[in-house]
VEXDREN-2710 file (C-alpha; in Angstrom, 1 decimal):
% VEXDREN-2710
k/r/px/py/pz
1/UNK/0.0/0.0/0.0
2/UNK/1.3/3.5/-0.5
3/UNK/-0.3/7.2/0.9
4/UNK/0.1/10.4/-0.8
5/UNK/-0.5/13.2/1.8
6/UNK/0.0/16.6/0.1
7/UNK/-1.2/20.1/-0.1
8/UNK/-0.5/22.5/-2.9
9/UNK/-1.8/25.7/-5.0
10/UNK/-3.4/25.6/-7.6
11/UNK/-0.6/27.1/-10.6
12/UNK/-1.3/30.4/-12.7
13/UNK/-1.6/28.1/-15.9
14/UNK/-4.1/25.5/-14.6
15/UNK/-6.8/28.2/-13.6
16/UNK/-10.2/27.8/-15.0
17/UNK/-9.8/24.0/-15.5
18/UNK/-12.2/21.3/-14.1
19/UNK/-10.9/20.0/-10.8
20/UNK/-10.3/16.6/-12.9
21/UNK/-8.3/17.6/-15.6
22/UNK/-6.4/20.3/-13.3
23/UNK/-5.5/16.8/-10.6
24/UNK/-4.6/14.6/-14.0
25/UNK/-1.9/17.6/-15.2
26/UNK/-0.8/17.6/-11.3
27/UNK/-0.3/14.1/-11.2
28/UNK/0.3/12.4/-14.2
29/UNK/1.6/9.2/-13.0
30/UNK/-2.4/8.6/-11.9
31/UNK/-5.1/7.5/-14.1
32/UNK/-8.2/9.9/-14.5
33/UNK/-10.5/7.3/-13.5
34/UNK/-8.6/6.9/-10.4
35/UNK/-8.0/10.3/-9.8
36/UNK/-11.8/11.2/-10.3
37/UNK/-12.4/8.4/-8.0
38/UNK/-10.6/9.7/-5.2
39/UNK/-12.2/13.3/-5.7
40/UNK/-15.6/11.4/-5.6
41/UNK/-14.9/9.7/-1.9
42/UNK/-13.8/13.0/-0.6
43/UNK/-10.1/12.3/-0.9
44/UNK/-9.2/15.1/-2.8
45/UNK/-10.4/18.4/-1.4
46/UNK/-10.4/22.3/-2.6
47/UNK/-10.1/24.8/0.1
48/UNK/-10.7/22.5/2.5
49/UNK/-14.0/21.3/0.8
50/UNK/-15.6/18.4/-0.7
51/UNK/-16.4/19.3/-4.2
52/UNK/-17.6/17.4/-7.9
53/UNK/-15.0/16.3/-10.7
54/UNK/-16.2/18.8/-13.1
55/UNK/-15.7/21.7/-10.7
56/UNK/-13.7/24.6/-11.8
57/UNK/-10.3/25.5/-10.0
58/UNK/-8.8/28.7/-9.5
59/UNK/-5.4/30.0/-9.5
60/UNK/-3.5/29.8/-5.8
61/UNK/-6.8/27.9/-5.0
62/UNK/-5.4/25.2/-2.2
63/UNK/-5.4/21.4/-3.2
64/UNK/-5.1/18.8/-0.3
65/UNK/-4.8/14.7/-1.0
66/UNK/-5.2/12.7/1.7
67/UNK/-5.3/8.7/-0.1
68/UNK/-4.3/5.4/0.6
69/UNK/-4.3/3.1/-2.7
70/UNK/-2.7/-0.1/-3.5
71/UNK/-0.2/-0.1/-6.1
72/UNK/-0.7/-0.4/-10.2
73/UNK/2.4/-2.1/-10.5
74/UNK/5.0/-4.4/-8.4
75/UNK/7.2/-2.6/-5.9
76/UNK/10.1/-1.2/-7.4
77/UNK/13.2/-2.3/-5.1
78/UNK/16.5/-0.5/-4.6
79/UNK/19.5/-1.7/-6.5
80/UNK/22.9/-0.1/-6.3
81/UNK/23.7/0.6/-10.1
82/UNK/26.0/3.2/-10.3
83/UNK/25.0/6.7/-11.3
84/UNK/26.8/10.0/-13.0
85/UNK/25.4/12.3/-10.7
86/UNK/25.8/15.7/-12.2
87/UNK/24.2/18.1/-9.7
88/UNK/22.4/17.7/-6.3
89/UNK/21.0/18.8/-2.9
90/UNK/17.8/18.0/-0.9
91/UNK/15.4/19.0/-3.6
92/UNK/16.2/17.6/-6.7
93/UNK/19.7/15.9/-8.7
94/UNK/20.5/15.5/-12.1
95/UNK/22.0/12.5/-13.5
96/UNK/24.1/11.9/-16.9
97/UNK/22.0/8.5/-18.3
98/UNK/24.1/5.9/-19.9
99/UNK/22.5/3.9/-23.0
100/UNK/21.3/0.9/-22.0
101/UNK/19.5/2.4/-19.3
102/UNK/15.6/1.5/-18.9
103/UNK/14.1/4.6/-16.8
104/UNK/10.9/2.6/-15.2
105/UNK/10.5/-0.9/-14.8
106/UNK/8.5/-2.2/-17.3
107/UNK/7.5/-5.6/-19.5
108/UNK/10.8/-7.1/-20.1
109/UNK/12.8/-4.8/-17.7
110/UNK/11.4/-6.0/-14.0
111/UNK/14.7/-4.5/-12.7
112/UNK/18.1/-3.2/-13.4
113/UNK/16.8/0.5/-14.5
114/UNK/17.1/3.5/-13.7
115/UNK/14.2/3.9/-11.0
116/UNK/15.8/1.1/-9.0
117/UNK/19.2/2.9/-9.1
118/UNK/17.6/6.2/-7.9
119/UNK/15.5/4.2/-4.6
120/UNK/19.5/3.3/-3.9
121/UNK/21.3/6.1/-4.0
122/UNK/18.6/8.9/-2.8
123/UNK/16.2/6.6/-0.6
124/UNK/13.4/9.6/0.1
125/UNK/12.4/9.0/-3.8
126/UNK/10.4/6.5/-2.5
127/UNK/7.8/8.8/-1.4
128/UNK/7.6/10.8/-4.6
129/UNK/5.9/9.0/-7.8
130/UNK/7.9/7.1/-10.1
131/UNK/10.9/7.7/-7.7
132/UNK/10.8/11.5/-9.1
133/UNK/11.5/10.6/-12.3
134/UNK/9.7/13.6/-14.5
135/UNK/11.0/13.0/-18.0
136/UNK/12.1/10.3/-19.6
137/UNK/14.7/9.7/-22.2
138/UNK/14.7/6.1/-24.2
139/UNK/16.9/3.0/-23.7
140/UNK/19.6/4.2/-25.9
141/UNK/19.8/7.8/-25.9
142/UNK/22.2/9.1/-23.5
143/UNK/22.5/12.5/-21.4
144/UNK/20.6/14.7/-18.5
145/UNK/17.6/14.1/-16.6
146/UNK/16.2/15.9/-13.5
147/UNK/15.0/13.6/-10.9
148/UNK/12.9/15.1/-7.8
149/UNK/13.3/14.5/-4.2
150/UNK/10.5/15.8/-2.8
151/UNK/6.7/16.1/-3.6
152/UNK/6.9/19.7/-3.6
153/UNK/9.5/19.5/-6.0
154/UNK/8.3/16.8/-8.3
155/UNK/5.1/19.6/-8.7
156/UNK/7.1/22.4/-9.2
157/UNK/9.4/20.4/-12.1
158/UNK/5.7/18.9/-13.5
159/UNK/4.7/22.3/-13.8
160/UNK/7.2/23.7/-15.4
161/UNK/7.3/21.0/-17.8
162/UNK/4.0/21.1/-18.5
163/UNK/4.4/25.6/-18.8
164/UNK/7.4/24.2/-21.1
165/UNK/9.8/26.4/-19.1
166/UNK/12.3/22.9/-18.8
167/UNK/14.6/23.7/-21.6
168/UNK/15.7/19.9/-22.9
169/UNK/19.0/20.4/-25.6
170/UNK/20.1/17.6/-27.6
171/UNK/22.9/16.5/-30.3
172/UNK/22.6/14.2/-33.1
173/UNK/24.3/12.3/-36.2
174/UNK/21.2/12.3/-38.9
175/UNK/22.2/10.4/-42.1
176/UNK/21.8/13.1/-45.0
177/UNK/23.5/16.5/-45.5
178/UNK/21.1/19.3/-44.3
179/UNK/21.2/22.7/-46.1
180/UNK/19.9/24.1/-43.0
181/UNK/18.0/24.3/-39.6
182/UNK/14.4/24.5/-39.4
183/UNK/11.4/23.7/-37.5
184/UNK/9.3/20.4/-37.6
185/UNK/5.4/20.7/-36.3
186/UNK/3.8/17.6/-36.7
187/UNK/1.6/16.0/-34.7
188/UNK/3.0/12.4/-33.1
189/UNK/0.6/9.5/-32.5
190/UNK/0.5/5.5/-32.3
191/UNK/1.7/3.6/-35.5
192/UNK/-1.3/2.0/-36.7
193/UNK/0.8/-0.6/-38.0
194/UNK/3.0/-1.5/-35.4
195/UNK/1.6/-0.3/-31.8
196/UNK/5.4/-0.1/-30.4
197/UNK/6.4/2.8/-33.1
198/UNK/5.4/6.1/-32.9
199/UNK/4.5/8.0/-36.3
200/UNK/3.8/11.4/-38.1
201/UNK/-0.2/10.9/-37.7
202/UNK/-2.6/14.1/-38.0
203/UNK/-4.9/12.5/-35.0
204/UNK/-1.7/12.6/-32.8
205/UNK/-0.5/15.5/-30.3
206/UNK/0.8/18.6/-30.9
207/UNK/4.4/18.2/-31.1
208/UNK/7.0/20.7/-32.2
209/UNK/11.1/20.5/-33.0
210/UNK/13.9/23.1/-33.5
211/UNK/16.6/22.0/-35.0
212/UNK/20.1/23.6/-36.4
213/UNK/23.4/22.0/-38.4
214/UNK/26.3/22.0/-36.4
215/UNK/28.6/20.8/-39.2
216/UNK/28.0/19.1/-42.6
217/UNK/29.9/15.8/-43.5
218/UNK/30.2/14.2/-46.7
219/UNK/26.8/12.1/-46.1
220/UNK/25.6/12.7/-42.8
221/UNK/25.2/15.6/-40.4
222/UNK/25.9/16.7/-37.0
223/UNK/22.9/18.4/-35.6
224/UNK/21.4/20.6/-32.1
225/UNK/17.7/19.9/-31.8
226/UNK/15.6/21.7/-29.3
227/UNK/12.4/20.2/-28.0
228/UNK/9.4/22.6/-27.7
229/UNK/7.0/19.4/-26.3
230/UNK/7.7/16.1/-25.0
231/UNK/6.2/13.5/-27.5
232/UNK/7.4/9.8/-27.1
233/UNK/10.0/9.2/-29.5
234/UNK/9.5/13.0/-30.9
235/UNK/13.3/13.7/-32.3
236/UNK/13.7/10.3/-34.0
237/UNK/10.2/10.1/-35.4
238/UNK/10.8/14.1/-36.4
239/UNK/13.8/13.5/-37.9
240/UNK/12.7/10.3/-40.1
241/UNK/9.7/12.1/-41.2
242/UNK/12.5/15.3/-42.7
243/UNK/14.2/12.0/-44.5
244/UNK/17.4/12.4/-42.3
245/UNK/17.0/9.5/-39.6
246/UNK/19.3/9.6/-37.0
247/UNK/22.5/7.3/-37.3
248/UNK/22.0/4.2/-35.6
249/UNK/18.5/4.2/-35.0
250/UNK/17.2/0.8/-35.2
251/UNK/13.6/1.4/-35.4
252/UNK/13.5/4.8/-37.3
253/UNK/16.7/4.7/-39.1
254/UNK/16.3/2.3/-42.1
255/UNK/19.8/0.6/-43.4
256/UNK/23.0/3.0/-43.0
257/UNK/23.8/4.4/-46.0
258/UNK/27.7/5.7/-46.4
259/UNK/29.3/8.4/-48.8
260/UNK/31.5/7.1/-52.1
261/UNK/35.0/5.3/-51.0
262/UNK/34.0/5.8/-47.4
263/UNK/37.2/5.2/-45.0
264/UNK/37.6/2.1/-43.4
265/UNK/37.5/3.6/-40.2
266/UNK/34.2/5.1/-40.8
267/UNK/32.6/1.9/-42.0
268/UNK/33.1/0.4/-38.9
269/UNK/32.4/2.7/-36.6
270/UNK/29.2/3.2/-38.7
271/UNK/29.2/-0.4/-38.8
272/UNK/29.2/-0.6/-34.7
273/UNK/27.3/1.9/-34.1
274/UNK/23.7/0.1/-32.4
275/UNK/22.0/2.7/-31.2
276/UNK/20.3/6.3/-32.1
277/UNK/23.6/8.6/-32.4
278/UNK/21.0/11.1/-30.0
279/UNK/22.4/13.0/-26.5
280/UNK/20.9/14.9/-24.4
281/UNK/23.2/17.7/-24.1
282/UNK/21.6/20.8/-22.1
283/UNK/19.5/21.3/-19.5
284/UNK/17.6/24.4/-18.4
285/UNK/15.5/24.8/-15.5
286/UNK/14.2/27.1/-12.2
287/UNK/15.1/25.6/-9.1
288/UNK/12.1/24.0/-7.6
289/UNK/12.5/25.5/-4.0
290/UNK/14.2/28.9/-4.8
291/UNK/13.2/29.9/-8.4
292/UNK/17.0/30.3/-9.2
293/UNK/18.0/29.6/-12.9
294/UNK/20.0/25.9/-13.3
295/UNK/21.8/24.8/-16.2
296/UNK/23.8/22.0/-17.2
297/UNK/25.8/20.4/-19.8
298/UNK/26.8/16.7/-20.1
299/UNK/29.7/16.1/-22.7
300/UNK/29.1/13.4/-25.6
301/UNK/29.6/10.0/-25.0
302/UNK/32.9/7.9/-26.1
303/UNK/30.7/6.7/-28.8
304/UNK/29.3/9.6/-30.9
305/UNK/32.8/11.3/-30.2
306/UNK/34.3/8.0/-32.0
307/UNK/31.4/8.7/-34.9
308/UNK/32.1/12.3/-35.3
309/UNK/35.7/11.8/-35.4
310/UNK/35.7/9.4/-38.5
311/UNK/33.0/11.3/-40.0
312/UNK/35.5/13.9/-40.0
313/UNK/39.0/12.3/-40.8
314/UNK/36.6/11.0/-44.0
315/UNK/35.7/14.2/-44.9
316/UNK/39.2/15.5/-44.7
317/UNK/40.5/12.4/-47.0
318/UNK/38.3/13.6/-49.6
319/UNK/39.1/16.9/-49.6
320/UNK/42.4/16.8/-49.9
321/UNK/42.4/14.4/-53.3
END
């Protein structure tokens, strides 16, 4: 069994919402059935009163839960995997992911992930859902995540997330030579052909990319991207739908293509290259307790700095015949 007893305000941006759909954007790791169930049975109550689903909230309006409910899923137990913490104190910390890091525990991954790591190292997680995690980032791409501490954190870090005032940078290989950067809006939605892909579907959510070149190679590019939202999948499905799929990529990226007389060091480091070439870079945010602006940077891995370098030395070779 677990208990959530909290009390926040209700933010600027959530004002004029149904107490339902405010509660579902405050706690997102909660169904809406089972939030709206808890409202029903007086668990969830609005300046101190009892009130219906559909009733509208206002802003700095206070929120108390008060709810004992037996977990969705198995408990998650501590492991000590070992973690590149980049940043931390009693609020939040920020931790470099490798790849081959699962974030949650899921189908396939009982253990071993990063949720399990973060109950070890930073046991008051525990008592915040999903063990703070607030974001996720796939199996195999690599970089920055902020994890909460504290339930008071964990809503101010959903919040701005949700205000899109987290500033998420990345760094990619995308085969292709880009002219240019750009912007991709397309909305991102459930494959209808294969319900573990995510595609370009015009019933999907809103989801929008920024992206720039960093440098041209003779057949692939080194890119900055810039996420606007949050989509599952949203860079590599973006980035397949422009026709330049990131290096790598085995679900998006179709068979590696490589430029005439290609070095042999770049065929095999193209050739061992088993994951999207995709870091997460740069990380902006306001610090959950004090407001104060946070930023961090996480160099690229070993790996895309062994891509980049061949992709270069090929270029190089070329150019100087």
């Amino acid at each position: 069994m677990s208990q959530i007893n909290d009390s926040i305000q209700i933010p600027d941006h959530l004002s004029g919402q149904r107490l339902d759909v405010a509660l579902a954007e405050l706690y997102p790791d909660f169904s809406r059935s089972r939030l709206k169930h808890w409202i029903e049975q007086g668990q969830v109550l609005l300046d101190g009163q009892q009130v219906k689903p559909k009733t509208r909230v206002i802003a700095e309006q206070s929120l108390q839960l008060d709810v004992v409910f037996e977990d969705a899923n198995p408990a998650c137990v501590a492991e000590a995997i070992p973690l590149d913490v980049i940043f931390e104190d009693e609020h939040l910390l920020v931790v470099n992911k490798p790849a081959g890091l699962v974030v949650h525990p899921a189908a396939g991954h009982a253990d071993g992930t990063l949720q399990n790591a973060l109950l070890h190292h930073a046991p008051a997680c525990q008592n915040v859902p999903r063990a703070g995690i607030v974001h996720r980032l796939d199996k195999n791409t690599t970089g920055l995540m902020v994890v909460a501490k504290t339930l008071e954190a964990h809503h101010a870090l959903v919040a701005q997330l949700q205000a899109r005032d987290i500033h998420r940078e990345y760094q990619a290989v995308v085969q292709g030579v880009m002219t240019g950067g750009g912007m991709v809006e397309q909305p991102i939605g459930r494959n209808p052909h294969d319900r573990k892909k995510m595609a370009v579907r015009e019933q999907g959510k809103p989801a929008v990319t920024h992206y720039r070149v960093l440098h041209r190679y003779r057949a692939h590019s080194h890119i900055h991207v810039q996420l606007e939202t949050g989509r599952t999948h949203q860079i590599r499905v973006h980035m397949q739908y422009l026709r330049y799929p990131i290096v790598g990529d085995p679900v998006y990226g179709g068979r590696s293509k490589l430029p005439p007389a290609a070095s042999e060091q770049l065929v095999a480091q193209l050739g061992a290259f088993r994951r999207q070439a995709l870091h997460a870079w740069r990380l902006s945010l306001s610090h959950p307790a004090n407001g104060g602006a946070l930023q961090w940077q996480a160099p690229l891995p070993d790996d895309m700095q062994r891509l980049l370098e061949a992709l270069q030395q090929d270029s190089e070779q070329h150019d100087s015949r």
